[in-house]
LUMLO-568019 format. One record per residue (C-alpha): residue in three letters; x, z, y. Coordinates in pm, 1 decimal. Example, Ala and Ser with C-alpha at 12.3 -4.5 7.8 and 13.67 -1.06 7.14 Angstrom:
2
+-----+----------+----------+----------+
| res |        x |        z |        y |
+-----+----------+----------+----------+
| ALA |   1230.0 |    780.0 |   -450.0 |
| SER |   1367.0 |    714.0 |   -106.0 |
+-----+----------+----------+----------+
***
This chain:
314
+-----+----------+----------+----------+
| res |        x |        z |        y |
+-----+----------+----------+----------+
| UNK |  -4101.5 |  -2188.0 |   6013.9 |
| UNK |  -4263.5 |  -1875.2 |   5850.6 |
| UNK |  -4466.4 |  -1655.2 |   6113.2 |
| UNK |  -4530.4 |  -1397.2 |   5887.3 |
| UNK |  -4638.7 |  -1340.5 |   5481.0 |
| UNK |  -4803.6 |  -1102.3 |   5268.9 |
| UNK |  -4842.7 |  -1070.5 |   4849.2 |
| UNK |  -5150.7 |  -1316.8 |   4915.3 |
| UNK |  -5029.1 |  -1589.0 |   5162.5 |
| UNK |  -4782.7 |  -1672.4 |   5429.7 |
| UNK |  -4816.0 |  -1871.9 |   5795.1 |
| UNK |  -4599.8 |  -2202.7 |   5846.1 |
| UNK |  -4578.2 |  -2291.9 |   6181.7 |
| UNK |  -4494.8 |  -2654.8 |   6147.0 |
| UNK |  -4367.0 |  -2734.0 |   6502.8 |
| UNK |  -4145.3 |  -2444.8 |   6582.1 |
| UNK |  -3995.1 |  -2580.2 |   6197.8 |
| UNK |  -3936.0 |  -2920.6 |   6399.2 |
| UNK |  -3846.1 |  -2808.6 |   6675.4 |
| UNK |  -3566.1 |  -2605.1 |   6552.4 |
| UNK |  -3460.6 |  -2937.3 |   6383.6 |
| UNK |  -3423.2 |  -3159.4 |   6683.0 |
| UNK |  -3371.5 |  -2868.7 |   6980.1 |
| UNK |  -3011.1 |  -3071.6 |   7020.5 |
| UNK |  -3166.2 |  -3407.7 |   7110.7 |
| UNK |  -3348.9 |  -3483.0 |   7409.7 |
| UNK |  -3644.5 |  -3612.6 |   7195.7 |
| UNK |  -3848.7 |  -3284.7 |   7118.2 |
| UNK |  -4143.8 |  -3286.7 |   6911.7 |
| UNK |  -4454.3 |  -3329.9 |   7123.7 |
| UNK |  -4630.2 |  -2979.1 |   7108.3 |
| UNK |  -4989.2 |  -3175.2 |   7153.4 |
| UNK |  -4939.6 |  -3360.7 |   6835.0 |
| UNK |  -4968.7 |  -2980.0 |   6635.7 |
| UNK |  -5269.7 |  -2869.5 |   6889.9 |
| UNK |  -5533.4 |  -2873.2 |   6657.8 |
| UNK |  -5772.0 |  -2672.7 |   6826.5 |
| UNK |  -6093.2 |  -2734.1 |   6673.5 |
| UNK |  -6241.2 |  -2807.0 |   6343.3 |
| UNK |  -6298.3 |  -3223.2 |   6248.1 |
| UNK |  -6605.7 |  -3363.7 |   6408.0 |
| UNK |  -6772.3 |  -3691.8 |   6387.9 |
| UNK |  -6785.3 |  -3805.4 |   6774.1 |
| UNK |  -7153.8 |  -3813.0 |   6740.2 |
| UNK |  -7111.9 |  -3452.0 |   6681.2 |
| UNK |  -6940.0 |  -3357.9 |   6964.7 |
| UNK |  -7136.0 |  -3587.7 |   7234.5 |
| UNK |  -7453.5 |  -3378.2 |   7025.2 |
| UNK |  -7313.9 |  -3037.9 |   7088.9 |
| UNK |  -7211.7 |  -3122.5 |   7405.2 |
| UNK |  -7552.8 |  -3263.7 |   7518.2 |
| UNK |  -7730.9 |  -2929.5 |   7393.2 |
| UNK |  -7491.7 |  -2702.5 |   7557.2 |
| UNK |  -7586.2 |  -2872.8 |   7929.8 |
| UNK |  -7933.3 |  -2854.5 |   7838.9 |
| UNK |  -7923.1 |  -2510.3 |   7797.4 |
| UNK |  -8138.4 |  -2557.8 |   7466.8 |
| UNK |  -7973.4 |  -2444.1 |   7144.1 |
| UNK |  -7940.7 |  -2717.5 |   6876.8 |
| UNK |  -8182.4 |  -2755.3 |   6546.1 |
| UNK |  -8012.4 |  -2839.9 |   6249.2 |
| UNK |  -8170.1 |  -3160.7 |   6068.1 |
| UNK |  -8253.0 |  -3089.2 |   5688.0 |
| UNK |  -8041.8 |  -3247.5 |   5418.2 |
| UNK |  -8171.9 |  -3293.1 |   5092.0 |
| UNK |  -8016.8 |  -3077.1 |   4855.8 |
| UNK |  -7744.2 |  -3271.4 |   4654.2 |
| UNK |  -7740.7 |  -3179.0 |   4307.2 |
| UNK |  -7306.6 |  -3327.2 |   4266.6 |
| UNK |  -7160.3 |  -3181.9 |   3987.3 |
| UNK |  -6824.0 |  -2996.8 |   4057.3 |
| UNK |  -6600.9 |  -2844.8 |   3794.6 |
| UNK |  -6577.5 |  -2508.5 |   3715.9 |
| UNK |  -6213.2 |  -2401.3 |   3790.8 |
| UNK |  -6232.2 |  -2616.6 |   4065.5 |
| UNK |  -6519.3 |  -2421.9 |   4188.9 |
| UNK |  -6330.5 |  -2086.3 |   4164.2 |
| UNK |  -6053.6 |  -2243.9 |   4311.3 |
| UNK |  -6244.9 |  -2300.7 |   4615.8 |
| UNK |  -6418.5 |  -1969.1 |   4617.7 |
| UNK |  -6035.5 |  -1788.9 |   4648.9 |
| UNK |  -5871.3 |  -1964.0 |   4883.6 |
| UNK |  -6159.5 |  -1928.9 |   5099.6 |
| UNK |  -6160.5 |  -1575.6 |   5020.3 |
| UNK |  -5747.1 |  -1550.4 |   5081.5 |
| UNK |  -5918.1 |  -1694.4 |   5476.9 |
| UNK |  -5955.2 |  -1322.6 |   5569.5 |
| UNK |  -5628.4 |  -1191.4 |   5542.0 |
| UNK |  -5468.3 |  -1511.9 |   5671.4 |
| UNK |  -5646.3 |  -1409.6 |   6016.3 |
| UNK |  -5551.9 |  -1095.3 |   6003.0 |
| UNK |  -5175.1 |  -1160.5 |   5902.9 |
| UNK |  -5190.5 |  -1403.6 |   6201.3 |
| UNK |  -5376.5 |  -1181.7 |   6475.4 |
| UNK |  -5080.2 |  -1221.5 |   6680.3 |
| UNK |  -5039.5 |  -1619.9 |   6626.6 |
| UNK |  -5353.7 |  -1793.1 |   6665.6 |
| UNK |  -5549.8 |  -1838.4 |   6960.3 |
| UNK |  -5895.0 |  -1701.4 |   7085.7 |
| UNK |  -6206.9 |  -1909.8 |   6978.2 |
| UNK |  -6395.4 |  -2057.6 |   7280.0 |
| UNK |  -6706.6 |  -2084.9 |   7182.6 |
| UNK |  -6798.4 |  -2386.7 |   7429.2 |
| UNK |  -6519.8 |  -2597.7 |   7371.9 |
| UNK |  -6591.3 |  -2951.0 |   7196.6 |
| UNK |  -6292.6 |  -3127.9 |   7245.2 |
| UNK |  -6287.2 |  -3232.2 |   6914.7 |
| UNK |  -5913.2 |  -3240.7 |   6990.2 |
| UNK |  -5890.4 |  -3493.7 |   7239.1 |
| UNK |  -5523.7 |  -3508.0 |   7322.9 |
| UNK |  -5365.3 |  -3446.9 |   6958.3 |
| UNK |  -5547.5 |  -3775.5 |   6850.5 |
| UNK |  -5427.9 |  -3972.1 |   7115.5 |
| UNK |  -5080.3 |  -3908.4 |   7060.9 |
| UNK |  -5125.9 |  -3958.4 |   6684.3 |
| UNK |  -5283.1 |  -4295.2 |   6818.4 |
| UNK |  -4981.4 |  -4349.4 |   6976.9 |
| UNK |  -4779.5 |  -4330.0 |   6702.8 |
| UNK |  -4951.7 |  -4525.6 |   6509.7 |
| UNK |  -4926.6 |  -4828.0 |   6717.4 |
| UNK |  -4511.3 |  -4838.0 |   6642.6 |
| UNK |  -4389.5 |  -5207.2 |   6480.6 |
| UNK |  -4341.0 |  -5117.6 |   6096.8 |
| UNK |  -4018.3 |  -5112.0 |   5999.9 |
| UNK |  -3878.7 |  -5355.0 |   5752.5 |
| UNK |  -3842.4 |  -5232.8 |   5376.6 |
| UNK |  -3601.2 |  -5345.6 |   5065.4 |
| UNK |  -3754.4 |  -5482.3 |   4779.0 |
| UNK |  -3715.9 |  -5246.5 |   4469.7 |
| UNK |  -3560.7 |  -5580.9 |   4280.1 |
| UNK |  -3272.1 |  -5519.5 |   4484.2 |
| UNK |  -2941.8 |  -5431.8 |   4258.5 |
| UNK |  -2677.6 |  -5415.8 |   4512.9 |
| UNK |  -2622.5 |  -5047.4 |   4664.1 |
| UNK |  -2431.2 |  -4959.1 |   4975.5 |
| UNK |  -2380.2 |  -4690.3 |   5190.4 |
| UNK |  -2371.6 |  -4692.8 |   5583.4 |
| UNK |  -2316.3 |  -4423.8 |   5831.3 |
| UNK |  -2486.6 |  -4452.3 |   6153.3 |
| UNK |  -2271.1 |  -4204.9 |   6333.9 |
| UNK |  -2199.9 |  -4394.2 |   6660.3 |
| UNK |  -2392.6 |  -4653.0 |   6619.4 |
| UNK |  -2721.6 |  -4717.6 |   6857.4 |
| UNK |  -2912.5 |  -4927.1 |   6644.6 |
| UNK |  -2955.6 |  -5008.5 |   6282.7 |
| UNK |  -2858.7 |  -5403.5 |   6197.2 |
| UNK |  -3071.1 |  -5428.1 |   5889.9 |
| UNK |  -2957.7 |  -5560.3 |   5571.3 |
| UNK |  -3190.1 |  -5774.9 |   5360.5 |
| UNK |  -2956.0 |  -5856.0 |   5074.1 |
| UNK |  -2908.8 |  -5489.4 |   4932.5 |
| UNK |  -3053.6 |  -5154.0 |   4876.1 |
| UNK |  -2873.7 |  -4935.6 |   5146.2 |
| UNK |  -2839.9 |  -4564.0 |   5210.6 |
| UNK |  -2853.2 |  -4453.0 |   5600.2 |
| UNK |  -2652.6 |  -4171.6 |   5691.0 |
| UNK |  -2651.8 |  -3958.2 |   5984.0 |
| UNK |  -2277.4 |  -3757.8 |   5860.2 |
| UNK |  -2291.9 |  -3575.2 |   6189.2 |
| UNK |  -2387.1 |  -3159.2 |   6259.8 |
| UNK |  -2596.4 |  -3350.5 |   6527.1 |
| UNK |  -2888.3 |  -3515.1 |   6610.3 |
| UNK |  -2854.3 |  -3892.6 |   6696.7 |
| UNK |  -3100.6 |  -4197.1 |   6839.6 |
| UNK |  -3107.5 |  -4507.3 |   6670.2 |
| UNK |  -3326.0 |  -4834.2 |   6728.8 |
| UNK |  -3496.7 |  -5005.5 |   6496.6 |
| UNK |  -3764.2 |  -5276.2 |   6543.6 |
| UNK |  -3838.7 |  -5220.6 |   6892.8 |
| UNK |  -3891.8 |  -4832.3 |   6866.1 |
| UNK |  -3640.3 |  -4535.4 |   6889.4 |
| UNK |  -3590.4 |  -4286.8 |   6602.9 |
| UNK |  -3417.2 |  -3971.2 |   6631.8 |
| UNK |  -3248.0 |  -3879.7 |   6333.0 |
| UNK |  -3129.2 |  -3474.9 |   6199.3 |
| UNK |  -2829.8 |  -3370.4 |   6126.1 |
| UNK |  -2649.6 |  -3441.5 |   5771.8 |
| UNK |  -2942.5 |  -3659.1 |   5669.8 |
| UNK |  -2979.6 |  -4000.4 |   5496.9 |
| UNK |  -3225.2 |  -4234.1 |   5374.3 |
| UNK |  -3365.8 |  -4551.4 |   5189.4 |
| UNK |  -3586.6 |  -4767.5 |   5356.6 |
| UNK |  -3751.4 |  -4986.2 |   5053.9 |
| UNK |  -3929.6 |  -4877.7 |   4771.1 |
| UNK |  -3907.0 |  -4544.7 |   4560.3 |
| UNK |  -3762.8 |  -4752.0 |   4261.9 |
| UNK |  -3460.4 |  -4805.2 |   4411.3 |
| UNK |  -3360.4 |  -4408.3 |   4397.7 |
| UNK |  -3210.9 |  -4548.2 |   4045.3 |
| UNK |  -2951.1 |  -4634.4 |   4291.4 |
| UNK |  -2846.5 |  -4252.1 |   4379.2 |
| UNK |  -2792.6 |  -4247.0 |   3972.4 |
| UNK |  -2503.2 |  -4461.4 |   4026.1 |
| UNK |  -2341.0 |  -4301.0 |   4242.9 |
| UNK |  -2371.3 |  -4010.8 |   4107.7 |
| UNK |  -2558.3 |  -3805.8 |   4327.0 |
| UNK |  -2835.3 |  -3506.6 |   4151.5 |
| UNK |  -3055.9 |  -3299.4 |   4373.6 |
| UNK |  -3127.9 |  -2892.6 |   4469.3 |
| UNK |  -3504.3 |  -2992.0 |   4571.7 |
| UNK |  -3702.7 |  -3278.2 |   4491.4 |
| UNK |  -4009.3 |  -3308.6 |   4721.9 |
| UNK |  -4297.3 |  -3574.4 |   4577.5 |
| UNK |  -4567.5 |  -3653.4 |   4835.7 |
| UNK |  -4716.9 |  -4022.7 |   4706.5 |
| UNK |  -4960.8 |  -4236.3 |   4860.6 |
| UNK |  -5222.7 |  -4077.5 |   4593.6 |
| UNK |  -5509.1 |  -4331.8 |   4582.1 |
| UNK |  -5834.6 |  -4221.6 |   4733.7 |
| UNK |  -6211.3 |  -4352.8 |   4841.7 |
| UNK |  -6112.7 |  -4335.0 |   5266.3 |
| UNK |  -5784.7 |  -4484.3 |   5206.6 |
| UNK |  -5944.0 |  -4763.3 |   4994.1 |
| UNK |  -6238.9 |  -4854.7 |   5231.7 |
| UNK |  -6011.6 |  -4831.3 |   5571.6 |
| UNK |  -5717.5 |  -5018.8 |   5398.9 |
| UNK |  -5416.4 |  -4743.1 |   5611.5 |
| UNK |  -5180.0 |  -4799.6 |   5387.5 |
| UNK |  -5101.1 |  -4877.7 |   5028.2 |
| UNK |  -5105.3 |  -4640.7 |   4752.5 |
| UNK |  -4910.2 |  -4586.0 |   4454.6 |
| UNK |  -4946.3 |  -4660.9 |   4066.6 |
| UNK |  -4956.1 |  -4363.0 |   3837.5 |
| UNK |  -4735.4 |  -4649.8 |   3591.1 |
| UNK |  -4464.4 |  -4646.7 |   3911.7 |
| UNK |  -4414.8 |  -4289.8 |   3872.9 |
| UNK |  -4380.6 |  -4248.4 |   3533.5 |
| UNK |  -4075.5 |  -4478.7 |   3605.4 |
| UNK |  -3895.3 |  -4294.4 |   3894.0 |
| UNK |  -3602.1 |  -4108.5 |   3725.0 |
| UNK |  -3673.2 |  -3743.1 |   3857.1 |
| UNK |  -3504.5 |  -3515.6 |   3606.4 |
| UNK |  -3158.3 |  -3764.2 |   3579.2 |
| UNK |  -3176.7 |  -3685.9 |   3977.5 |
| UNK |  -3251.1 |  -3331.5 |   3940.1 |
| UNK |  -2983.1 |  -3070.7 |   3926.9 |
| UNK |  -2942.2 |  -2881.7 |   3631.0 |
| UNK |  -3142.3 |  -2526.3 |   3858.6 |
| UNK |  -3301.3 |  -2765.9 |   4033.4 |
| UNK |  -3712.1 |  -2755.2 |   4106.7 |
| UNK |  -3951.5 |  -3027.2 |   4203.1 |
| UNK |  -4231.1 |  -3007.8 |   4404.0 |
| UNK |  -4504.7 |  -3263.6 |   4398.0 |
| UNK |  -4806.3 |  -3254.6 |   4648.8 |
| UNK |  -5149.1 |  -3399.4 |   4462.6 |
| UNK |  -5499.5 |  -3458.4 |   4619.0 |
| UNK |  -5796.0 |  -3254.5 |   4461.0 |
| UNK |  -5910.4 |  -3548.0 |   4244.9 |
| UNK |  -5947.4 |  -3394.7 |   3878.9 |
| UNK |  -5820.2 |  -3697.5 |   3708.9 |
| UNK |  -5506.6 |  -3733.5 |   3882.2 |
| UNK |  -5433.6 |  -3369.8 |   3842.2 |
| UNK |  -5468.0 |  -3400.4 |   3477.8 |
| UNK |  -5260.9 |  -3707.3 |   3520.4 |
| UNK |  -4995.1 |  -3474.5 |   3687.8 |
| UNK |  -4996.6 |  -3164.9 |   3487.9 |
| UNK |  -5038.4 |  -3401.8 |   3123.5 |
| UNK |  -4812.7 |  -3682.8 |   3142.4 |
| UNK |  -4609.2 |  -3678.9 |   3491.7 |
| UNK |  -4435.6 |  -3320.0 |   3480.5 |
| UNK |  -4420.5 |  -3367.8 |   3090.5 |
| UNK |  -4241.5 |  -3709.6 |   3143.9 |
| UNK |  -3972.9 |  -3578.5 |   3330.6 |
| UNK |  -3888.5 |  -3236.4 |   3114.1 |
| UNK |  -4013.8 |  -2969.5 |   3385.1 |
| UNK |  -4162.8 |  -2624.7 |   3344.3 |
| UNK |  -4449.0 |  -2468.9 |   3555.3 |
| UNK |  -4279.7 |  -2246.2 |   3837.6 |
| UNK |  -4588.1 |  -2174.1 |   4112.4 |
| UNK |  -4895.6 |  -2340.2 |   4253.7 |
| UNK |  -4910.6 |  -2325.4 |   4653.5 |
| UNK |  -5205.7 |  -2397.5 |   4814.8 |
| UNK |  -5160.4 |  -2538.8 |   5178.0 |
| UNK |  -5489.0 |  -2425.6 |   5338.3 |
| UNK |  -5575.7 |  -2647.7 |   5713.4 |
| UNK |  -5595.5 |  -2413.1 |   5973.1 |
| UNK |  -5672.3 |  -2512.9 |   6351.8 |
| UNK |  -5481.6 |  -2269.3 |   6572.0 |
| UNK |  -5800.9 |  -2054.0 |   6632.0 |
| UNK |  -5776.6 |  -1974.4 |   6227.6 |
| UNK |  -6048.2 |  -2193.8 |   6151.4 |
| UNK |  -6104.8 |  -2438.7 |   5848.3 |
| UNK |  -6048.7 |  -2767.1 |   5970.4 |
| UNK |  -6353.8 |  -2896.2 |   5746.4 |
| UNK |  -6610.1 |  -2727.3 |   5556.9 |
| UNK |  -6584.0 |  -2601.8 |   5206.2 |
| UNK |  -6773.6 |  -2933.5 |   5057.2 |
| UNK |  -6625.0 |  -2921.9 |   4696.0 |
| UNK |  -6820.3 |  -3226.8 |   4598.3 |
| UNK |  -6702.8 |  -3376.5 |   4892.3 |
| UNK |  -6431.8 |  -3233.9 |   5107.5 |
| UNK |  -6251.5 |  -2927.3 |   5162.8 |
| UNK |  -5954.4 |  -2788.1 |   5402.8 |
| UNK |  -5685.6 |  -2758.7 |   5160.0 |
| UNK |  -5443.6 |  -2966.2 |   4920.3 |
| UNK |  -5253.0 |  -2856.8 |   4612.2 |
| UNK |  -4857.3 |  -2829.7 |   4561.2 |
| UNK |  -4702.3 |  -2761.3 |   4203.8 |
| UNK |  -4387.3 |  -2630.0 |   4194.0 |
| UNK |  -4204.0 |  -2694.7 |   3856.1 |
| UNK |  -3812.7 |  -2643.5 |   3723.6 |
| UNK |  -3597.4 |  -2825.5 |   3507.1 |
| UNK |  -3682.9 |  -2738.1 |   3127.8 |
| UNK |  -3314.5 |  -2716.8 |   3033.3 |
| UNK |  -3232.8 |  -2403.3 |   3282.9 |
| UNK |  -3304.4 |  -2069.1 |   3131.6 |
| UNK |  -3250.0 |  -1882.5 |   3476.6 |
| UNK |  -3622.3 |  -1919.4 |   3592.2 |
| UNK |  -3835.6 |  -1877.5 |   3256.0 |
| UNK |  -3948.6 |  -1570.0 |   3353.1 |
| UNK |  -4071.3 |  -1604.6 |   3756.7 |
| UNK |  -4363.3 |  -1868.0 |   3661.6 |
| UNK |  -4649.0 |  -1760.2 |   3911.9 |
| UNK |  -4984.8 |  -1878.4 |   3987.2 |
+-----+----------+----------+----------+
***
């Protein structure tokens, strides 16, 4: 839900968003899962801050060497504005975050162990994408989903409501006038069929990465497999596509040379979604060789419509 914007930048609160979604069903949102109160620490961190603030002794900083990591250029300046946009995100938002404690360490205690929570939930069962059968079932009065293993199927909640459903020992609330495919992007060939096209196409894939690789979370996605998904047949003729992508240089060539190319769109506007905790504070450190506190969204439009041409923005 937008708090407030200027020429520069704008501030998305993402729970009053959600919240506004499902205020008809008795499952709300949990509030602590959005409390992000503090920037990421390792635990050592925090049990070392902690230890010098009851000492009443302030804290030396060890000395790094100095690594000499190469980072590029324009990523380099892109770094060096968003971090300088910071400023007037504050200020924009004097009225929305909260006031720093300096002698908090946290290190957000309560939003991780809901996210734990969540994390523990069965995983749900998922359609092959060799499946060539499609149907389509509402779930509109229905209190569970009976799962279907012989065909691709489309969910549908047809309601203006909210409604529960069970599936696999857990409880899922879905929104109103929604639907869905549980199975494997592939089998959106199936929406082809039946001749469905889209307004707004949001991409966020499982973009491969060195923490996702050495903890094994979850599996990530083939730049071959997306070449293959069939954006601009589902795209509507004004249609736009947006397509999140980490800050790895080689996959945002990959995106920007073959991927957008592939499916015939044009360059609309680049967002960048810059991690705030709610005291306005990075949730990392700019580490451009390393890390930093915000990801990358291009917005594109379908090459064939004339009525955006001229509104391309950076």
């Amino acid at each position: 839900m937008l708090v407030g914007q200027t020429a520069n930048c704008a501030i998305l609160d993402d729970w009053a968003y959600h919240d506004n979604v499902y205020k008809q069903s008795r499952f709300a949102p949990k509030k602590v899962l959005y409390d992000i109160s503090e920037p990421f620490r390792m635990d050592s961190q925090v049990a070392a801050l902690e230890k010098t603030k009851n000492e009443g002794k302030e804290r030396r900083k060890r000395k790094r060497p100095q690594l000499n990591c190469y980072v590029d250029p324009k990523f380099q300046q892109t770094c060096e504005h968003v971090a300088a946009v910071h400023a007037d995100i504050v200020n924009l938002g004097q009225s929305f975050f909260h006031e720093k404690q300096e002698d908090s360490f946290t290190n957000n205690k309560d939003a991780r162990a809901a996210a734990n929570e969540l994390s523990g939930l069965d995983a749900l069962p998922c359609s092959s994408g060799q499946m060539s059968s499609f149907v389509e079932v509402d779930l509109v009065g229905s209190n569970s989903l009976e799962w279907r293993d012989d065909c691709c199927v489309l969910w549908r909640n047809s309601s203006d409501d909210c409604i529960m459903i069970e599936l696999s020992n857990s409880k899922y609330v879905l929104p109103p006038r929604s639907a869905f495919i549980l199975g494997d992007a592939s089998l959106s060939r199936h929406l082809i069929q039946s001749s469905r096209t889209f307004d707004f196409i949001l991409l966020d894939p499982p973009w491969e990465n060195k923490a996702v690789k050495r903890q094994k979370t979850y599996a990530t996605s083939f730049e071959d497999d997306l070449l293959s998904l069939p954006i601009d047949t589902l795209l509507a003729e004004n249609g736009l596509v947006a397509i999140w992508v980490t800050n790895n240089q080689r996959l945002q060539r990959f995106v920007e040379g073959k991927l957008l190319a592939k499916w015939n769109l044009q360059k609309l506007a680049r967002w960048h979604w810059l991690k705030l905790t709610t005291r306005g504070e990075f949730v990392c450190d700019f580490k451009p060789h390393y890390k930093v506190p915000f990801e990358r969204i291009r917005i594109r439009f379908n090459a064939f419509c004339s009525a955006l041409e001229e509104t391309a923005i950076e």
